[in-house]
C-alpha positions as CSV (number, residue, x, y, z in Angstrom):
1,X,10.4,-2.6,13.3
2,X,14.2,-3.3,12.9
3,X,16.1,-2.0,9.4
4,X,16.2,-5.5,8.2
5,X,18.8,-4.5,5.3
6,X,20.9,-3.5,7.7
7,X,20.3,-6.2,9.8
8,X,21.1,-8.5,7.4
9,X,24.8,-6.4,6.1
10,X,26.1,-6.6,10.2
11,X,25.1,-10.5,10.3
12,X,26.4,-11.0,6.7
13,X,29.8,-9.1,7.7
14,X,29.4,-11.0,11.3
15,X,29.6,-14.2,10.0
16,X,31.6,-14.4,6.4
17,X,33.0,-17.5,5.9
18,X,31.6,-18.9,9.2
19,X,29.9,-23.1,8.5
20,X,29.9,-24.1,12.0
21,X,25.8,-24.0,12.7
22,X,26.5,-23.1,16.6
23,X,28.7,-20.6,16.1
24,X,26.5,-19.0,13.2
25,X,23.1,-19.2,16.0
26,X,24.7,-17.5,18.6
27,X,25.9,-14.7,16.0
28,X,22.4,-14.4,14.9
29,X,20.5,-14.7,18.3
30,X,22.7,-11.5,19.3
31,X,22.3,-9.5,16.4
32,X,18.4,-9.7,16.1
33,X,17.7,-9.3,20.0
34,X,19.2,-6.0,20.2
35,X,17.8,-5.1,17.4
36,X,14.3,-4.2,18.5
37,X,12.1,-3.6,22.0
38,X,9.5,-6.0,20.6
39,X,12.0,-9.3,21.3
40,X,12.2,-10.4,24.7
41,X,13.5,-14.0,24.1
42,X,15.3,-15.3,20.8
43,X,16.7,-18.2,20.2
44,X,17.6,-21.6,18.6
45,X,16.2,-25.0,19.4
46,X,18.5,-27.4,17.3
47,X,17.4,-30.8,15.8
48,X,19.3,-33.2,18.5
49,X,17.8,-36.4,17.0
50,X,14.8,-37.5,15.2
51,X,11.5,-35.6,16.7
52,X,14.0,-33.5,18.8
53,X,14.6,-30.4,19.3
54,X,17.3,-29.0,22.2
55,X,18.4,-25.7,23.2
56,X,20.5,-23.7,21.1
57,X,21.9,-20.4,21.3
58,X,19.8,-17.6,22.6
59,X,19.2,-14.0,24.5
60,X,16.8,-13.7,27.3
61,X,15.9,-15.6,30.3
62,X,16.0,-19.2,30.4
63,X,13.9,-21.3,28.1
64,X,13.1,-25.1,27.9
65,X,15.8,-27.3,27.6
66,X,13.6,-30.1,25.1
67,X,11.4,-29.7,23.1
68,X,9.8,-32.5,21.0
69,X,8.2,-32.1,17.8
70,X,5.0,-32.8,18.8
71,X,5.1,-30.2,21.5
72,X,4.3,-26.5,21.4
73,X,4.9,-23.7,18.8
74,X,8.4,-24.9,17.9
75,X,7.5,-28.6,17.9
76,X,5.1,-27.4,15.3
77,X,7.5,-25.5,13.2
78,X,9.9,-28.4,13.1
79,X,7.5,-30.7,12.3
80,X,5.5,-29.1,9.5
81,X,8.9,-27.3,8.2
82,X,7.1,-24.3,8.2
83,X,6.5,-20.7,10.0
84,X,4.7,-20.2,13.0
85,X,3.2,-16.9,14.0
86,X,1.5,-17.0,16.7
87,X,-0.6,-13.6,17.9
88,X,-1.9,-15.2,21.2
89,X,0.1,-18.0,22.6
90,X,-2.6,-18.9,25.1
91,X,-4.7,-19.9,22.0
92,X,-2.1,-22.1,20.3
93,X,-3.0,-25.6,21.3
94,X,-0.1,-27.6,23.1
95,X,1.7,-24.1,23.6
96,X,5.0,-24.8,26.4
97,X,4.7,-21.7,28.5
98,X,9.1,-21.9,28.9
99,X,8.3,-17.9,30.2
100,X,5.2,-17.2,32.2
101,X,5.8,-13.4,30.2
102,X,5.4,-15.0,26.5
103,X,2.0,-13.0,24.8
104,X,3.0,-13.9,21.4
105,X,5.6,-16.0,19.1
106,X,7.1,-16.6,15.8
107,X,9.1,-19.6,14.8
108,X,10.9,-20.3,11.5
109,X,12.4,-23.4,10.3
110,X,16.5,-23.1,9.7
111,X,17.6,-25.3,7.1
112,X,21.2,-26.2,6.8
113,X,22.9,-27.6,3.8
114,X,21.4,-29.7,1.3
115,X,17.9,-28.2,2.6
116,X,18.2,-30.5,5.6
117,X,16.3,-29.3,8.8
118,X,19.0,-28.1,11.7
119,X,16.8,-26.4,14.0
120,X,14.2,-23.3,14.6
121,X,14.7,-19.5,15.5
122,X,12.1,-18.8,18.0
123,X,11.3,-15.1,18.6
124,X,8.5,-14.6,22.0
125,X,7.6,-11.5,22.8
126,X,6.0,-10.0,26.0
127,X,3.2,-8.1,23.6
128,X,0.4,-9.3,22.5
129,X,0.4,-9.9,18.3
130,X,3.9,-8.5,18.3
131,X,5.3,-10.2,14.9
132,X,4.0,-9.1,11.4
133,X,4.3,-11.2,8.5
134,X,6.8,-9.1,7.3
135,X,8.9,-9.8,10.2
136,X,8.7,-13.5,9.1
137,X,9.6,-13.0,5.7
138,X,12.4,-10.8,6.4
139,X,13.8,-13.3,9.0
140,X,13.6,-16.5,7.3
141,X,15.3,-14.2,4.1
142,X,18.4,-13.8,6.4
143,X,18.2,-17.5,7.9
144,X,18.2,-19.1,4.2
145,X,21.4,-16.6,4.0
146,X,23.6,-17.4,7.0
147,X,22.8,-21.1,6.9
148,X,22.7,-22.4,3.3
149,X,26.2,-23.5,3.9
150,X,26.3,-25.1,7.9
């Protein structure tokens, strides 16, 4: 389990001042990667156009380059606006296998100024039931942070 406090100081120092919403994803992508074993892709899939999302920022192999919001664990979490954790991803109906590796997932909504959906920070992992709930709420703590102003 990463030190989420001090996770959040390095990406709070990271990115003072910083608005631009590419800019801020990479910075973030980075930070929580390295930051434990249990992440094996992690990433952003921004909001392109209506019921679209495209790929952002991220640390790992390659992942899907679309993704609609009808499709797949991050479809979901753009669509519904809310977190996705996903203990088997072979049981998540309409899952996109982007890695062949992916055991389990968690996706969280990023909003960006005025509350208005940007995009979602997906976290797979190669482990089976790899993400707690308090990985969720410490994650979408330090989105609501860095992105309240892009």
């Amino acid at each position: 389990m990463p030190d989420y406090p001090a996770l959040a100081a390095t990406i709070r120092a990271l990115t003072h001042g910083e608005t631009d919403p590419v800019s801020l994803m990479a910075t973030v992508a980075c930070e929580v990667h390295h930051a434990d074993d249990r992440f094996d892709w992690t990433g952003f899939y921004r909001v392109t156009e209506p019921g679209l999302l495209k790929i952002g920022p991220y640390q790992g192999g390659h992942g899907c380059l679309v993704i609609p919001f009808d499709k797949g664990v991050c479809g979901a979490a753009a669509r519904t606006e809310q977190v996705q954790l996903v203990p088997d991803v072979d049981a998540f109906p309409g899952h996109i296998a982007c890695a062949s590796s992916t055991r389990s997932e968690l996706v969280l909504p990023v909003f960006g100024r005025g509350g208005v959906l940007i995009g979602v920070f997906d976290l797979d992992s190669d482990q089976p039931a790899a993400f707690t709930d308090e990985d969720a709420l410490e994650l979408s703590a330090i989105l609501r942070e860095t992105f309240a102003g892009a």
